[in-house]
N, C-alpha and C positions, 0 to 999 in steps of 0.2 A: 643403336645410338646414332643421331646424325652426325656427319661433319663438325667438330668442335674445330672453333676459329679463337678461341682466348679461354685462360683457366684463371678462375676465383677459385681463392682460398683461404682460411684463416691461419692471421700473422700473428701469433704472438710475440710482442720485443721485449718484454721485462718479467721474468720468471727470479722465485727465489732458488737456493739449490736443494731438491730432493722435491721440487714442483714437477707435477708433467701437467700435458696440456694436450688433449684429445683436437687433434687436425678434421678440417671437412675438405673436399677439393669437389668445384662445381664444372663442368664447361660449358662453356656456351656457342651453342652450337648457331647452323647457318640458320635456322628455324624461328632464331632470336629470345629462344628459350635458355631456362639453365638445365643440366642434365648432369646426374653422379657417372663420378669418373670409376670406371670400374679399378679395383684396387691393385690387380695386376699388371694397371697401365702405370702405374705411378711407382718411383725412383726418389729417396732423400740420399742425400749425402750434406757433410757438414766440416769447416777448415779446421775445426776445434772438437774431435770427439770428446776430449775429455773435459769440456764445459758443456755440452750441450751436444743431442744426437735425436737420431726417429730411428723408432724403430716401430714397422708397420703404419700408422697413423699417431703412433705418441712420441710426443714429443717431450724429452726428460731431459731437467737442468742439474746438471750435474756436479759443478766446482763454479766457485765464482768467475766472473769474467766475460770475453763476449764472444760470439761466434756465427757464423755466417751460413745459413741454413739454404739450400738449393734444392728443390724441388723438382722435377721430372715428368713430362707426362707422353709417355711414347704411344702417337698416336697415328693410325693409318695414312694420314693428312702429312705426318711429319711430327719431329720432337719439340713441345712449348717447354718451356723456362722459366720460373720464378725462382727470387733468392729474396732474403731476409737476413736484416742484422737482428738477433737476439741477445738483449744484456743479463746475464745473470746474478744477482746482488746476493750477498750476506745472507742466510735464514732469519725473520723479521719477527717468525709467530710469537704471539703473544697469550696470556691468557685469554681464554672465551669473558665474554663480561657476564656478571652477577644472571639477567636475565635473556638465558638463554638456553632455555629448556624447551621441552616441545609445544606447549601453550602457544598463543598468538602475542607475537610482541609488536609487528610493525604501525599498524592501523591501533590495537588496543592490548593491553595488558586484558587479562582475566577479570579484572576488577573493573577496569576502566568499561570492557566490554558489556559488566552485569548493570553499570549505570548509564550507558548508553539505550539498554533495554528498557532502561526505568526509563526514559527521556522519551521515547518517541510511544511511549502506552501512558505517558501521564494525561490526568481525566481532562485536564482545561490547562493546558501547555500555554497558553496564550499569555494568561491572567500575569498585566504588570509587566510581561517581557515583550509584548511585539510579536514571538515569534512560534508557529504553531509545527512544531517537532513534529507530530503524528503525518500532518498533511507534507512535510516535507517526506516523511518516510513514505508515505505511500507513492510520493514523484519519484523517490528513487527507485521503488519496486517494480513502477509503471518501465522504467527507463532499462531493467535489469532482465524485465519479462521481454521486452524486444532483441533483447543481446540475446538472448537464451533462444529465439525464433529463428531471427534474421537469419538469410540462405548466403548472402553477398553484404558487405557495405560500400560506399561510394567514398573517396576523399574527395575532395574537391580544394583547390589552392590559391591563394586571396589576390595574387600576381599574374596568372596566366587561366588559360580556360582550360587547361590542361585538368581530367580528370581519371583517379586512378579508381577502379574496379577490383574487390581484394573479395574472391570467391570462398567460402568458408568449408570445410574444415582448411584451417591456415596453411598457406606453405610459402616460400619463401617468394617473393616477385621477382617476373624476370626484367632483364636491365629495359630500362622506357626511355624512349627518343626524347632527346633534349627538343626544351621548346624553343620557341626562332628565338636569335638573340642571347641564348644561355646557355654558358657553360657549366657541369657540372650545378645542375637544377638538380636541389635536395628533396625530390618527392618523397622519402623514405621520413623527410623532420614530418612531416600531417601524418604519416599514414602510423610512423610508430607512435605519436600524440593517440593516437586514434584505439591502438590497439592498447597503450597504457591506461586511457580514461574507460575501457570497456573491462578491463580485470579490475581496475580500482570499483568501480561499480557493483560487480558480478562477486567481489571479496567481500563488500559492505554488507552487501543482501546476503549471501552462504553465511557468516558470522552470526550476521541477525535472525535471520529465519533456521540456518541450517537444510533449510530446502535443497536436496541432492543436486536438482536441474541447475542450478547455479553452478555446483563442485563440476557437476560432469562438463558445463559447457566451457568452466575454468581450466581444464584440464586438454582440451580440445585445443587451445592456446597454448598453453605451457608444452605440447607434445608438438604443435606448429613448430614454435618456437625454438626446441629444442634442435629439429631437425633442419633449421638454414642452417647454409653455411658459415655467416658472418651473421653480426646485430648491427654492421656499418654498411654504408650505399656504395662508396667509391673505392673499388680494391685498389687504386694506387694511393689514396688518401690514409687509407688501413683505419684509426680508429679517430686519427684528427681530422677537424673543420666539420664535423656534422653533430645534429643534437639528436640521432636515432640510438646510439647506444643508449646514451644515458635515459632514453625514456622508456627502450624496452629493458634494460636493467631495471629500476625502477616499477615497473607495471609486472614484472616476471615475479621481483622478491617479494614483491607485495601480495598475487596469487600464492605465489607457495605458501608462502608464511601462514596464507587464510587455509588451504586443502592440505597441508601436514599431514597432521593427522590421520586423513582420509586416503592416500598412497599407501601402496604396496611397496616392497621393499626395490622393486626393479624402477618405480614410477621413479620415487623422488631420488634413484642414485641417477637415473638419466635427466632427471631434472634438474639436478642440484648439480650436475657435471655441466650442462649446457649455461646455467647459471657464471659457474666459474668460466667455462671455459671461452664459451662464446661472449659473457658479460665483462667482469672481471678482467681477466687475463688482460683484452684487451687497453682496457682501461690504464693498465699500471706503466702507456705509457707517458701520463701526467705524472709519475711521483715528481715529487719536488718543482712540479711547474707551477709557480706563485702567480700565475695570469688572473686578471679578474675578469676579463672577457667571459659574457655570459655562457657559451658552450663550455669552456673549462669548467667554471663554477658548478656548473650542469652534471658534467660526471662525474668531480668531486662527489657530488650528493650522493650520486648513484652507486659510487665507490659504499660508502654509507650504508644504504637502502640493501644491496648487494651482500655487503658482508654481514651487515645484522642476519636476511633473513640464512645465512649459512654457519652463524657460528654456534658452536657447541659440535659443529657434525664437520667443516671443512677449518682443519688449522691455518690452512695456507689462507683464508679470507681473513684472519685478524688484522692482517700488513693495511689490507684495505680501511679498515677502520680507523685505524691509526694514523693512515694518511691523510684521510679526510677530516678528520678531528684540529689536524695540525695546521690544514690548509684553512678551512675555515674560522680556525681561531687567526688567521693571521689576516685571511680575507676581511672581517669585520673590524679589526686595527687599520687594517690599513686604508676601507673605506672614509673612516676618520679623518684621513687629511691628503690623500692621495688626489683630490679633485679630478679622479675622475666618474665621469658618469657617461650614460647612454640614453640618458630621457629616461620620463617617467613610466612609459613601458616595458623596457626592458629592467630598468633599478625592480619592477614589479615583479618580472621572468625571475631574476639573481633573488629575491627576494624571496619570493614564495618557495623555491628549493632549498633556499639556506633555511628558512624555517622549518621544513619540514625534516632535514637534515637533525637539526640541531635538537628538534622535537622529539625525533627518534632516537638521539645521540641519550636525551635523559631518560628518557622511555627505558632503554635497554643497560643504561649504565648507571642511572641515578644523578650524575651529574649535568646541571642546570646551567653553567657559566657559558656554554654559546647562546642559550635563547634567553639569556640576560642579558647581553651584550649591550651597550649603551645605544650602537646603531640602531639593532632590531628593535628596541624597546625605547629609544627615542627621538636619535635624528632623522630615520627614514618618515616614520609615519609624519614628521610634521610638512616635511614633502610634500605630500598629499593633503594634507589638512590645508595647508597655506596657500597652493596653488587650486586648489578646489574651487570651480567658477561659480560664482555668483546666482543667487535665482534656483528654482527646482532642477536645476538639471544638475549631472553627474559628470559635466567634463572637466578635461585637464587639456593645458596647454602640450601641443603636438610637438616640444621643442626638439631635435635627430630624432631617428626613426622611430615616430610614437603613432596612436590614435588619441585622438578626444577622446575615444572611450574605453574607458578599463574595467576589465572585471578586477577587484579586490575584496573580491568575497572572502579567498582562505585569509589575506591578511589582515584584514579589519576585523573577523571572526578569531584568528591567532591572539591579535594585539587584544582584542576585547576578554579572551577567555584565560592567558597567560598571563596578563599586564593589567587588566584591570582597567582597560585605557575607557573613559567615560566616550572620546569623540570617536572613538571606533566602535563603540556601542551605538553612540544615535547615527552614523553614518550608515551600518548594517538595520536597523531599522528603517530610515529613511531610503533607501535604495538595494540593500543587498539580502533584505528578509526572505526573501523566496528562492533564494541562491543554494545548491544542495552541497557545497562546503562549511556554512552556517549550522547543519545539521550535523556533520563529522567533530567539529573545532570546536563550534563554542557552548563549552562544560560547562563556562561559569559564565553566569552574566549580569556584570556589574552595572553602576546605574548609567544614565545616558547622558550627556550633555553635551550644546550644540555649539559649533567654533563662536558664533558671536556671544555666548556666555562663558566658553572657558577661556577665551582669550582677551574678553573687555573690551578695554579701548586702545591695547596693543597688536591691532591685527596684522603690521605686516611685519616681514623677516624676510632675512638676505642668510641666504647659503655662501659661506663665504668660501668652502673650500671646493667646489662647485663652480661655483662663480653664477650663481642664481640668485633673483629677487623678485620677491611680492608684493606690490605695494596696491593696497588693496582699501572700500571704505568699507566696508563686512562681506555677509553673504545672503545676503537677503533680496528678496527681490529686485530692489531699484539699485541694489551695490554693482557696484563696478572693480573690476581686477585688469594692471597692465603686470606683465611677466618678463621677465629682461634677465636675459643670459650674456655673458661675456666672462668665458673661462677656458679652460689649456686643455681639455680633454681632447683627444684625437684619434677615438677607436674608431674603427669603422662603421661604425652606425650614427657617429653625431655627421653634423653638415657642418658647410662653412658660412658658420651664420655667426661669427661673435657680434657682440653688440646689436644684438636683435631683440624686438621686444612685439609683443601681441597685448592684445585689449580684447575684456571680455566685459561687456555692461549687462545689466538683468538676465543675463545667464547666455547672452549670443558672440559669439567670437566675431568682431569686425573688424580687427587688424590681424590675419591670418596667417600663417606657416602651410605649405605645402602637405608636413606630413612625414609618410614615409618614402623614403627615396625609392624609385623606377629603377631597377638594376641592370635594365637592358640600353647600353649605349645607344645616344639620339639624345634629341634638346627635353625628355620629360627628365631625366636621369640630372644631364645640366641644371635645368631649374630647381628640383626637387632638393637636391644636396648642395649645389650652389650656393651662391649669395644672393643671385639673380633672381633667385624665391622667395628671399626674406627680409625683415625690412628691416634693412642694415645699408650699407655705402656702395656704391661703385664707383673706382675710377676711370675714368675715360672708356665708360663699359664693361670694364673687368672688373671682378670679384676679389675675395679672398682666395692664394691661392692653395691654402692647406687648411688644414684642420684644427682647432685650438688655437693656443698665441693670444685668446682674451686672459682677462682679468679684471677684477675689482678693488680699484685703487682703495676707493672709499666710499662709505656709507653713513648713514646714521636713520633711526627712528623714534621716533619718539610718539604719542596720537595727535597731533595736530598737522605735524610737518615730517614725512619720510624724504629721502633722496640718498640715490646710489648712482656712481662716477665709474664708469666702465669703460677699459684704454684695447682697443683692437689691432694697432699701431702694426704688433710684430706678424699679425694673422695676414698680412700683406705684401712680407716679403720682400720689402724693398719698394714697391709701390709708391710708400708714402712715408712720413719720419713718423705721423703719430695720425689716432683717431680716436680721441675722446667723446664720448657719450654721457651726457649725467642727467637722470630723470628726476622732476621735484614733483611732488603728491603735494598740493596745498590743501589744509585744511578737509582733508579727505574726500575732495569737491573736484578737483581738477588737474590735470599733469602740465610740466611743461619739459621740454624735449629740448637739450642746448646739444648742440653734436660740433666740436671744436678739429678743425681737420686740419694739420700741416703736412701739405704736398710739397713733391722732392722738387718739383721743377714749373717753372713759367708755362703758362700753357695748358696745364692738366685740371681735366675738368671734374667735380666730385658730383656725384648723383644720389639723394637721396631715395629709397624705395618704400612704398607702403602700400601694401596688398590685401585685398578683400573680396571675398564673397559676397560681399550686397550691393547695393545699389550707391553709385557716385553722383552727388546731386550738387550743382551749383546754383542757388536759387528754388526755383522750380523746374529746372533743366536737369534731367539727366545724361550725364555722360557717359561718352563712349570709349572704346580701344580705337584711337588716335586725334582724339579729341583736345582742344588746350583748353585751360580754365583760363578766366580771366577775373582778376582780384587777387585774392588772399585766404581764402576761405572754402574749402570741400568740404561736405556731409557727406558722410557713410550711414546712411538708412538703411537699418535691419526689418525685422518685421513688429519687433518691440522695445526696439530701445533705437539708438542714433551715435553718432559719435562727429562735432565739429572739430576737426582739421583747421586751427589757423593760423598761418605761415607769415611770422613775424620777420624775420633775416632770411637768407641776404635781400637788400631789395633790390628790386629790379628782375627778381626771381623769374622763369619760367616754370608752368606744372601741367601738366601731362597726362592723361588716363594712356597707358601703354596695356599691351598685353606678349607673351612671349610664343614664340609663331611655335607650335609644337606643342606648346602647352598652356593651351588655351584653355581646357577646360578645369586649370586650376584658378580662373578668374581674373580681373584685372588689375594692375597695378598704379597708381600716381608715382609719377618721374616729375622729381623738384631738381633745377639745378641754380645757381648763381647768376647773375647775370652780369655778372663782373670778374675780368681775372687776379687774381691773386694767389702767393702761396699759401697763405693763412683765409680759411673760409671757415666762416661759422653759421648753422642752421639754426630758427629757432622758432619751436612748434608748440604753440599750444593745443593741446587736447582736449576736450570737455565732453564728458560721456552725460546724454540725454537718455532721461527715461519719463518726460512726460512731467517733471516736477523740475521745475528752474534749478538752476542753482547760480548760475552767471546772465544776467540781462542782458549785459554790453561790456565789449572791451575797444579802450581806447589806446592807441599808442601816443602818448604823451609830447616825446621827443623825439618822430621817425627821423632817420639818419643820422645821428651821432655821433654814432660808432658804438654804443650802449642802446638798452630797450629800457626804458620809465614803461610801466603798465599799470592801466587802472581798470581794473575791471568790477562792475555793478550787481550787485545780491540783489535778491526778491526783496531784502528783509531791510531798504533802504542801506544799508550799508555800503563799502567797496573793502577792495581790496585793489593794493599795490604792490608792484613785482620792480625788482632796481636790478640789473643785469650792469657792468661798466662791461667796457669794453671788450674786444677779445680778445685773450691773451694776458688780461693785466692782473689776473691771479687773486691772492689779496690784498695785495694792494691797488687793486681798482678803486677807484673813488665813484660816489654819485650824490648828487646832490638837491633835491627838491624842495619846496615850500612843508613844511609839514615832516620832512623823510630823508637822514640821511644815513649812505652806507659806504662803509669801507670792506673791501673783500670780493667775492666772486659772484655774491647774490644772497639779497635778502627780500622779507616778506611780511607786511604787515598787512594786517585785515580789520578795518575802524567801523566804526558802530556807525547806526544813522546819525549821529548828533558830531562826528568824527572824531569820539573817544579810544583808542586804540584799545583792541578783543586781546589780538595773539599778533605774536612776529617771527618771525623766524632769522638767523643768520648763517648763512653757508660758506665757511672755511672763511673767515673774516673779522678785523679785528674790531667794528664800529658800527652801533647801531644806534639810530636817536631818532626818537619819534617828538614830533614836536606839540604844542599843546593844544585840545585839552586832552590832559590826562598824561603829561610827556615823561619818558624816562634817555634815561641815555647807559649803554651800556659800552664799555672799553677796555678791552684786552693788549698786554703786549706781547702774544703773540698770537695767529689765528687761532678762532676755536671755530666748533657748530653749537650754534646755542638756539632754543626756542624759550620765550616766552608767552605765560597767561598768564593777565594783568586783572583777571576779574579778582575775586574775594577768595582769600589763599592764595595768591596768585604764587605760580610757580619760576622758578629761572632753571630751565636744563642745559647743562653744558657739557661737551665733549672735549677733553683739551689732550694733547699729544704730547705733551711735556709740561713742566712745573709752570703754569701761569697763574701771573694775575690781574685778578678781574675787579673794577669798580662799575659799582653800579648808584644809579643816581634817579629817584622817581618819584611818582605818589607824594605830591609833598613838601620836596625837598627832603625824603631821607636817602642818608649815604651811606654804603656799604660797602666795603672791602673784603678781596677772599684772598689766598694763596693756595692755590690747588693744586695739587698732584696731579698726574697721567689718570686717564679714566674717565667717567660717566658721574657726573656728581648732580643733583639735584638742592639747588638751595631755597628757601623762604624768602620772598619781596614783598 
C-alpha cells in the first residue's frame, strides 16, 4: 500500500436505536489513487458508548441521543483523525406497505408490467395516437445492448472541458483535480446521472425481455456500487450540497427491485446492506429539513426510491418512507404560495422527482393524494404551457439558471397519462414523441389539444406567487410572447434580474437572458447573474445588489388588453426609493414598456438595458459595440421575424449598442439613458414585434414634451389607435385630454375603426374614460378601476374594481346605466 496522505470514510449522522451501519475507510494515498485501509490499521472510539459505539467496522445505535464517533488510522506515515457527530432518534419503523412482496414494484407492478408488454408488441401502435410504442422499444434495446458491451464510458461536463473516464467493471473514482477557478467541482452529479440512466435502461429491458445479459450487466453495477466507500464526492461535505446520492440511490433501488428475484442470498444481503448503508443512512441527515432547494427535494425522492425497493426485507427503511411522504406533501403546499422558484429548469429537475416519487409512493401504497396534488396536476404545467414560445419551436424563456431547451418528456408523458391533461398530450406529439420516457409513462392517452384551442382568447397569465407573466398573442407561427419576472425568490440559481422581461416573436428570442450563470469568478460570472445581463435598470452602472426584492403590484387580463406592474425598488438596497415597471399588450398587437424610477439623490444616472442576439439595425445601418444611434427607433432583426424598439421618454435620450468586456460573446446590448437630471425618470418604450404581416404603419407622438405621451399609432386596416400616458407620477389621478379622447388615471387605450368609430378601449387603474363621437361612450368610476371595453354587437364592459365601486356608464345612444360592484372581476352588458 503506498503512502496514504488523507482518509475517506462513511459518516453516518442519523441512526434509529437497534440500527447499525456497516463503515468503509479509503486512503488516499500519494499515487492520487484511493486504497482500503487494511483493518488492523484502524482504531474507533466514541464520548457516549451507551448511545452509540464500533465495533470492528459496525457501527450500532444503541439508546437515544448523540455521540461523537472518532476514527483512527495508525499509519507508517503517522496517526490521521476523523471524528463525527451521530444523532440517534426514537425507533421510527413502521409497517411494510401493502405492496411489498418480491414482485417488481418500482418501475411496474406485475400487472402494470404484463400491459407494458401488451404496449410495445401491439400490431399498429400508432393508429390515432401519434406514438409508435414498438419502435420506441426497439430504441431502448438498441441503447441497453450498448450498456451491456461498452468496456469504458466517458462523462463529459456542460461548464468546463474537464472530462471523466469511468472504466467498467465499476469501482469507485479516485479524487479529480479541480478545474481552474473551482472549488469543490461536483464531477460525481454527471457521472452518478450516468450511472443511474444506464440501470434505469438495463431494468426496463431485463423486465421486458428477461434476457440474462441485462441482469448480469445489472449486477456488475450494483456489486461496483456496493463496494465504494461513500455514494457522496466531498468527504467534508459527507451527504450535503451534492446531487450524487440521490441519483445513485435512485438508479441502485431501481436495479435491485428489477434483479430480485434473480440474486442469491449473499448478492442481495450485500446489496440491500450497501443500499441502506451507503444510500440511506446517509441521507437521514435531511429528516425534517423542509428546504425546497432542488438537491434536498432530490434526496427526499431517493429517501422514497430507497426505502420502497427495501421494504418487506429492511424495517429500519420504513423511517425513510415516511419521511419523504411528509416532506413532499408539505413541499407541494408550500409550493403554492411560497414564491419561490428557480426557473423553468430546475421547477422541471424538482418536478420530474416529485413525480416520480409520488408515482411510486401510489404504486407501492395505493395512495394517490401527492400525484394529485393541485401543483403537479395544475399550476406547474401551465408554466410551461403559457411560457411556451411561439412558432414550431420548443423553447422557454432562460429566466436563473435555465436553458431555452427542456427535455419534458417524463412530465408532459406523467401529466398526459395520470391527468388526462389534453395539452400535454398534443405537446408530446408535437415534440416529445420519439423521447423514450413517453414509452415508460404514458399508459393512457387521452385526446390532444393545442394551447390556441384550449385556452381561446384568454392566452396570457401572471404567476402571481412567483412573480412571473405571459403576455402573449397565441402560439402560432406569426404570435409573439414578452416574459416578465419580478418576484422575492433568492436561491442560488435565480440572478439579479427583477423586472426583467424577454421577447420571443415566430418562435426567435430577440430580447435575451444570458442563461445560466458562469460559476467561475471574472466578468462572465458578473454578467450572467448580474443585472448587467438582463434587461432590467442600472444605476450609475450598478445593478441589483441581491437576489429577489421583486414583486407584482398589479395585473389584469383580459383578450384584448393584458398588463402587469412590477416594483424592483427593494432589489436595490438602498440605491433608489422605488423601480416600477408596468408592461401594456394592446390589442395583442404591441407592448408598451413605462419604467417609473425614483432615485435617492441629484445626480444619479438610471440606465436602461436591452440585450440581444441579432442584429441592431438603425435604418439600413447596422450597429455596433460602441456605436450611438441617433433618433428614437432600433430594430432587432432575427432571421424571421424583427422586433422595433421605439423610445418615447425621456427626451433628449442618448442610446447606445454597448457590449460587456468579458462577456462578449453573449452579444450586445442598447444603453438608454435620460438626457436630463432629475430624481423621478420615466422610460417609455414601445415595442412592436414584426413578422412580415403589418400590424402598426406609423406612430406619431401627438404632444412630445408635456410631461405625458398622446400616441396615435396607424393599422393596415385604415384604422388607429391611441395610447394617453399623463404624466409621471400622477397616478390616477392623472388627467389627459384630446379631441376625440379623454382619460383620467394612469393610462388608457382606445383603438377606432377607419371611419373613427371606437372597436375596444382599455383603462389602467383610472377613474375616466370618454371617447368622443362617432359612436361615443363615457365611462366613470368613484374610485380607480381597470376596465376594457368592446363596443361592437354584444359589446362587453370588464371591470376589475378593488373595493365597493360605482360605475356609470353612458353610450350607444344615449343609454345609461349604473352598477354598484363588489370587489372582484365582474363582466357587465352595454
Amino acid at each position: 500500500m503506498p503512502e496514504i496522505k488523507d482518509l475517506f470514510l462513511s459518516r453516518p449522522t442519523v441512526l434509529e436505536t437497534g440500527e447499525e451501519s456497516i463503515l468503509t475507510v479509503r486512503g488516499l494515498g500519494e499515487d492520487g489513487r484511493l486504497h482500503p485501509v487494511p483493518a488492523g490499521l484502524l482504531r474507533f472510539s466514541g464520548d457516549n458508548p451507551h448511545v452509540a459505539d464500533v465495533n470492528g467496522l459496525v457501527l450500532r445505535a444503541r439508546a437515544e441521543g448523540r455521540a461523537r464517533i472518532r476514527a483512527f488510522a495508525d499509519l507508517p506515515s503517522g496517526t490521521i483523525e476523523r471524528s463525527w457527530e451521530v444523532e440517534v432518534l426514537p425507533s421510527r419503523q413502521t409497517a411494510a406497505p401493502a405492496n411489498s412482496g418480491n414482485g417488481p414494484r418500482l418501475l411496474f407492478t406485475p400487472a402494470e408490467l404484463e400491459d407494458f408488454k401488451g404496449r410495445i408488441s401491439a400490431a399498429n401502435p400508432e393508429t390515432g395516437t401519434g406514438i409508435d410504442f414498438p419502435l420506441l422499444w426497439r430504441r431502448l434495446l438498441r441503447k441497453a445492448d450498448e450498456y451491456v458491451l461498452e468496456e469504458q464510458f466517458v462523462v463529459a461536463y456542460p461548464s468546463v472541458s474537464n472530462k471523466l473516464t469511468v472504466p467498467l467493471p465499476l469501482r469507485e473514482p479516485d479524487p479529480i483535480p479541480e478545474p481552474e477557478g473551482y472549488v469543490d467541482y461536483p464531477f460525481w452529479t454527471m457521472f452518478s446521472r450516468a450511472v443511474e440512466e444506464r440501470l434505469h435502461t438495463l431494468s426496463v429491458a431485463c423486465l421486458g425481455t428477461g434476457d440474462s445479459r441485462y441482469a448480469a450487466r445489472i449486477r456488475m453495477y450494483l456489486t461496483g456500487l456496493a463496494g465504494f466507500s461513500k455514494w457522496y464526492e466531498f468527504d467534508h461535505r459527507g451527504a450535503e450540497g451534492n446531487l450524487s446520492n440521490a441519483h445513485f440511490v435512485i438508479g441502485a433501488a431501481i436495479a435491485y427491485d428489477s434483479v430480485r428475484s434473480l440474486l442469491d442470498p449473499d448478492e442481495r444481503r450485500t446489496i440491500a446492506g450497501a443500499l441502506l448503508h451507503r444510500g440511506l443512512q446517509p441521507l437521514a441527515i435531511d429528516f425534517g429539513n423542509d428546504d425546497m432547494h432542488n438537491i434536498i427535494a432530490a434526496k427526499q425522492v431517493a429517501m422514497m426510491f430507497g426505502a420502497a425497493a427495501l421494504a418487506g426485507e429492511c424495517p429500519q427503511a420504513a423511517k425513510y418512507m415516511e419521511e419523504s411522504r411528509r416532506y413532499l406533501a408539505s413541499y407541494l403546499e408550500r409550493r403554492h404560495s411560497s414564491g419561490e422558484t428557480e426557473g423553468l429548469m430546475y421547477n422541471n429537475v424538482a418536478a420530474r422527482h416529485i413525480l416520480m416519487a409520488a408515482d411510486l409512493y401510489q404504486r407501492v401504497t395505493g395512495d394517490s393524494s401527492l400525484c394529485d396534488h393541485p401543483y403537479l396536476k395544475e399550476e406547474l404545467p401551465e408554466q410551461y404551457f403559457r411560457f411556451l414560445s411561439p412558432g414550431r419551436t420548443n423553447t422557454f424563456p432562460n429566466f436563473s439558471d435555465s436553458y431555452e431547451q427542456l427535455d419534458l418528456a417524463y412530465l408532459m408523458s406523467m401529466l398526459a397519462s395520470r391527468h388526462g391533461n389534453p395539452l400535454a398530450m398534443w405537446y408530446i406529439r408535437e415534440y416529445e414523441a420519439g423521447k423514450l420516457p413517453v414509452l415508460l409513462n404514458l399508459r393512457r392517452i387521452p385526446p390532444a389539444a393545442g394551447p390556441d384551442v384550449h385556452y381561446g382568447v384568454f392566452r396570457s397569465k401572471v404567476f402571481e406567487s412567483i412573480g412571473w407573466a405571459a403576455l402573449r398573442s397565441g402560439w402560432g407561427e406569426r404570435d409573439h410572447l414578452l416574459c416578465f419576472t419580478s418576484g422575492k425568490s433568492a436561491r442560488g440559481h435565480n440572478h439579479k434580474d427583477q423586472n426583467n422581461l424577454m421577447v420571443n416573436v415566430a418562435g426567435e428570442w430577440l430580447l435575451t437572458n444570458p442563461g445560466y450563470q458562469d460559476y467561475v469568478p471574472g466578468p462572465r460570472a458578473d454578467y450572467t447573474v448580474g443585472t448587467i445581463g438582463h434587461n432590467s435598470l442600472l444605476v450609475d452602472g450598478q445593478g441589483q445588489p441581491r437576489r429577489g426584492g421583486g414583486c407584482l403590484e398589479d395585473s389584469w387580463m383580459t383578450p384584448d388588453f393584458q398588463a402587469v406592474r412590477g416594483e424592483a425598488g427593494p432589489s436595490y438596497d438602498g440605491l433608489l426609493d422605488s423601480y416600477a415597471r408596468t408592461v401594456f399588450h394592446w390589442d395583442n398587437a404591441y407592448y408598451l414598456v413605462v419604467d417609473d424610477v425614483a432615485l435617492q439623490r441629484e445626480g444619479q444616472v438610471p440606465e436602461l438595458l436591452f440585450h440581444t442576439r441579432s442584429k441592431l439595425m438603425v435604418g439600413r445601418e447596422e450597429k455596433k459595440p460602441g456605436d450611438e444611434c441617433a433618433g428614437r427607433e432600433v430594430r432587432v432583426c432575427g432571421e424571421r421575424a424583427a422586433l422595433r424598439l421605439i423610445f418615447l421618454e425621456p427626451q433628449g435620450r442618448s442610446i447606445r449598442v454597448c457590449e460587456y468586456p468579458g462577456a462578449e460573446s453573449y452579444g450586445p446590448h442598447l444603453s438608454v439613458k435620460p438626457g436630463a437630471a432629475g430624481l423621478r425618470q420615466r422610460f417609455v418604450t414601445l415595442v412592436v414585434p414584426e413578422t412580415g404581416e403589418e400590424r402598426i404603419t406609423a406612430v406619431q407622438d401627438d404632444q412630445p414634451g408635456t410631461g405625458g405621451i398622446v400616441l396615435t399609432l396607424g393599422r393596415p386596416s385604415g384604422g388607429k389607435d391611441r395610447i394617453l400616458l399623463p404624466a409621471p407620477g400622477s397616478g390616477a389621478a392623472g388627467e389627459a385630454d384630446i379631441p376625440g379622447f379623454r382619460l383620467r388615471g394612469a393610462a388608457a387605450w382606445l383603438s377606432l375603426g377607419e371611419n373613427g368609430e371606437p372597436l375596444r378601449a382599455a383603462l389602467w387603474n383610472g377613474t375616466l374614460l370618454e371617447a368622443g363621437a362617432p359612436g361615443a361612450f363615457r365611462l366613470e368610476t368613484n374610485v380607480p378601476v381597470h376596465a376594457a371595453v368592446g363596443t361592437g354587437a354584444g359589446g362587453r364592459l370588464r371591470i376589475r374594481c378593488r373595493e365597493q365601486t360605482r360605475v356609470r356608464w353612458t353610450g350607444f345612444g344615449g343609454s345609461n346605466r349604473q352598477w354598484m360592484l363588489e370587489p372582484g372581476e365582474h363582466t357587465l352588458e352595454v
